[in-house]
N, C-alpha and C positions, 0 to 999 in steps of 0.2 A: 395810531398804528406804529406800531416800533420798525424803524430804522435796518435794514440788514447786516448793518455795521453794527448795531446794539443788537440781533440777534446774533450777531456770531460771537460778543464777546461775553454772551450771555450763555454760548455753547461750550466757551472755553472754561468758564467759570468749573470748579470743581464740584460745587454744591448741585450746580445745574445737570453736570452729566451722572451726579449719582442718582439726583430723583428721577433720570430719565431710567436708570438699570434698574430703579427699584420699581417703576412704573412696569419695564419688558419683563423681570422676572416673575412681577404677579400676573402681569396676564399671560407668559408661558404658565403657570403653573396654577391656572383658569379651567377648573371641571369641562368644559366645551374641549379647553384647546386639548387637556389630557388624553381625553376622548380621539380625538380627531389624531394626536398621535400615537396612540395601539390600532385605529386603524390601517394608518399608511407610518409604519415604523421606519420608511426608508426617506421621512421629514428628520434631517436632522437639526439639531439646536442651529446651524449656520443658516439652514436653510430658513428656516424658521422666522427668525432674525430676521433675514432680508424682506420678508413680509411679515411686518410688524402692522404698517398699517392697513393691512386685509384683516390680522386678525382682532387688532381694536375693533374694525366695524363689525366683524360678523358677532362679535363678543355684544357690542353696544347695541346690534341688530335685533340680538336672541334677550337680550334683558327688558329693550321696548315692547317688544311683544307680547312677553311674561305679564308685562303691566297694561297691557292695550288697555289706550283710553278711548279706541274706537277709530275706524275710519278716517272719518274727517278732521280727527285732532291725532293722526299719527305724527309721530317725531323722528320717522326716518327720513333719511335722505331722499328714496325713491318712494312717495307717499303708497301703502301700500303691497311695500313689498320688501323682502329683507334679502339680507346675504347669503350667499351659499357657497360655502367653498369647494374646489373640487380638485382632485390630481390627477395630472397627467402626467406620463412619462415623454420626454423631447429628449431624443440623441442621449437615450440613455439615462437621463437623470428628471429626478421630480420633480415637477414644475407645480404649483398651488393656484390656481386660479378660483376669483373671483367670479360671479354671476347675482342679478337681483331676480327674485322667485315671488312670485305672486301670493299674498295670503289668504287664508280662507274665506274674510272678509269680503279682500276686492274682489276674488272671483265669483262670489256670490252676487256683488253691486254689479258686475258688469254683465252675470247673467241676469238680474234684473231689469237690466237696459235694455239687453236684447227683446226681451218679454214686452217692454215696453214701445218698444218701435214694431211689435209687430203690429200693434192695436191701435188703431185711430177712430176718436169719437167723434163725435160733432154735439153739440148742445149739453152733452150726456154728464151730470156731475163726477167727476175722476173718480170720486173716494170712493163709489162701488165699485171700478176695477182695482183697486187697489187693496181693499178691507182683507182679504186673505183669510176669512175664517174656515177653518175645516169642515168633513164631513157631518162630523157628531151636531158640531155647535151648528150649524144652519140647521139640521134636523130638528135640534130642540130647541128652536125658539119657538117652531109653532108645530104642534104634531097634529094639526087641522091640515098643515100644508104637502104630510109627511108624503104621501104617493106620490105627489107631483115632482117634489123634489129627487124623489128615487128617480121618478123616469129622467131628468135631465142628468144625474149621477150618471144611470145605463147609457144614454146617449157620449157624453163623456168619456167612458170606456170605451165602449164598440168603437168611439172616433180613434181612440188612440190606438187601438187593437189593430182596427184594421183601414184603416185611412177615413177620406172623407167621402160621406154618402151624398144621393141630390137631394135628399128627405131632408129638411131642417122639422123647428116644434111653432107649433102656435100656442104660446103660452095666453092664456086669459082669465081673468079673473076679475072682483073687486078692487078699489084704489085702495092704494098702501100695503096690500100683501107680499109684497116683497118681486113681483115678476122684473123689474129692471134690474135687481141686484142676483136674483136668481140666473140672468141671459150677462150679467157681466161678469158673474162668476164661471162658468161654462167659458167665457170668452178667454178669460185671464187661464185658466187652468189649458184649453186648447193652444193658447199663444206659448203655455212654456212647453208643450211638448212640439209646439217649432211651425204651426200653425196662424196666417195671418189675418187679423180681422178688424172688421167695424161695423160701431156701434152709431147710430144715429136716433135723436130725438125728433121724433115727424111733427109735431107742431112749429117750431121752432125753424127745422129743415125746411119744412115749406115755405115759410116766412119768408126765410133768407134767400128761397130762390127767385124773388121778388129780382132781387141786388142783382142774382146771380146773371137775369137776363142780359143783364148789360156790360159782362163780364165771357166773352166765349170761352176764353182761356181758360179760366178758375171752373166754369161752369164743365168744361173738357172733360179738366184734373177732375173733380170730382166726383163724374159719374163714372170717370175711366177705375177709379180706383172701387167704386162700389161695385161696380161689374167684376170686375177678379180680384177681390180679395176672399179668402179661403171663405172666412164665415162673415155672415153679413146679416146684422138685426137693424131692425124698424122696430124702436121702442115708441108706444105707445101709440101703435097705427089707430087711425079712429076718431084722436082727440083732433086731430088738425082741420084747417079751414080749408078746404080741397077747392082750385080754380081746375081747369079742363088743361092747360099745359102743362101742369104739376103733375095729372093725375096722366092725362095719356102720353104725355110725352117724356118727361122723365123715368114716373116712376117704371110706367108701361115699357120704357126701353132696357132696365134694369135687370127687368124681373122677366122679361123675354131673352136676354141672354142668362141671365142665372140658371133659367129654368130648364133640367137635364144637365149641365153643368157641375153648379157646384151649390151648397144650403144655402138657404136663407130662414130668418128666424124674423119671429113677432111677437110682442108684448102689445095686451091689449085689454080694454075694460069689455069691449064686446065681444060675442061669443060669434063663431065664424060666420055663421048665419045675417047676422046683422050687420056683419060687416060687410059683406058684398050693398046694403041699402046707403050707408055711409058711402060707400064709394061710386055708388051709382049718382050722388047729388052735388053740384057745384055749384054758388052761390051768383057765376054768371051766366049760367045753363039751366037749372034747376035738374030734374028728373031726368036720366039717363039710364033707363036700366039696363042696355044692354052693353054699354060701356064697362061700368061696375061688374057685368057677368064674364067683359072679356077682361076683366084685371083678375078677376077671382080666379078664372080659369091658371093662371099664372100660381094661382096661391095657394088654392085648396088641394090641387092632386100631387104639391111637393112637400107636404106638412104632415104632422101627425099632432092633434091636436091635445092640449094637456091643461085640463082646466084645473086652476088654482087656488084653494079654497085656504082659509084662514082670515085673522082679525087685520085690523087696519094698525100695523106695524111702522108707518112713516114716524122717519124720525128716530127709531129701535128698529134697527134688523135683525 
């Protein structure tokens, strides 16, 4: 690093202060800067001059951009965002200022953050909230699956149309026809029109609440956050190993506040019917039918049921 005393005799130098004028005259006379003075014609050359280095940046700002190599490997100064200059008048005279402006880039990643924190899974593989395929492309991957998927498209609308209803869908069908990525598509799409949600895998969830008992805290957070979050899916209700505090107390307090409230949604290999039987049996109670008929009650009069036909698509969605 040079010395201040070698910079300055390196300012005094002749050779040094011309390649510094030949430097301010090409970028005075820089398409950007030209521009900017038919704009505000009352920038004169002095003025100018005294912010040399606003317009190196905004100069060096607009040519990174030209070349973006992307977000994460941007080269400006303010990752993200570039220069903008702007004029004011102060007591009369022009004054140039500086500001850094968000690209279309960042605004984009950070409206994706937002999208992102509104949705919490539990067990559920991320990359179906994430996949982002369109209307057309989920339609034609399977045209077996094609009315089901229209009805969750209308539900999708109507929600954004006109807020959110207590009606959620009982999606069911076959393994691998695609119902978890069909309720995390709906989820992702409702999350960016500003809507909050979670997704839970019920094998897995009820597992976990094994731990949870021993946990009040966590076990709190948990159900506090399934009870009011906007939308709320039980992926693959059915598959899981049902004990009686899972079933009557958890789930049963969930779905007693949801219900009138606000949706809830299901993915399932059984068809509603059979599912109140699955729910009625726990493997330290055996047969409860009337237990299972007060969880249904909870399930059946807030759904509209939407059976999902198609091939076994795991792995290809």
């Amino acid at each position: 690093m040079e010395s201040l005393g070698e910079l300055l005799k390196q300012m005094k130098n002749p050779s040094f202060r011309r390649q510094s004028q030949e430097i301010e005259e090409e970028l005075l006379n820089h398409p950007l800067i030209k521009e900017l003075r038919i704009l505000h014609p009352e920038l004169d050359d002095a003025k100018l001059r005294l912010n040399m280095s606003r317009l190196y940046q905004y100069v060096g700002d607009k040519r990174n951009c030209d070349n973006c190599p992307g977000l994460a490997n941007c080269p400006n100064d303010f990752k993200g965002h570039f220069t903008k200059l702007e004029v004011q008048a102060v007591n009369g005279e022009a004054e140039l200022n500086e500001r850094k402006a968000p690209c279309a880039l960042f605004v984009t990643k950070q409206h994706e953050d937002q999208v992102k924190k509104r949705i919490q899974s539990f067990y559920v593989d991320e990359r179906a909230l994430n996949e982002g395929y369109k209307e057309v492309e989920i339609m034609g991957k399977d045209r077996l699956r094609a009315p089901a998927v229209q009805q969750v498209f209308q539900y999708i609308s109507e929600t954004k149309e006109n807020g959110l209803s207590i009606r959620g869908l009982y999606l069911y069908g076959s393994f691998g026809t695609g119902k978890t990525f069909l309720m995390s598509y709906m989820l992702h799409e409702l999350a960016i029109a500003g809507f909050t949600g979670v997704i839970v895998y019920m094998p897995e969830f009820v597992e976990d609440l094994k731990s949870l008992m021993m946990d009040n805290v966590k076990l709190k957070e948990t159900t506090e956050m399934m009870k009011n979050c906007d939308l709320l899916i039980f992926d693959d209700i059915g598959a899981e190993n049902l004990n009686p505090w899972a079933r009557d107390h958890i789930m049963g307090s969930i779905l007693n506040y949801r219900m009138n409230r606000k949706p809830t949604f299901y993915t399932s290999n059984y068809n509603i019917e059979s599912l109140e039987k699955h729910l009625s049996f726990t493997n330290k109670d055996g047969e409860e039918g009337y237990k299972g008929q007060r969880l249904m009650d909870r399930i059946a009069p807030f759904v509209d049921v939407v059976n999902l036909h198609g091939e076994n698509h795991r792995g290809n969605r």
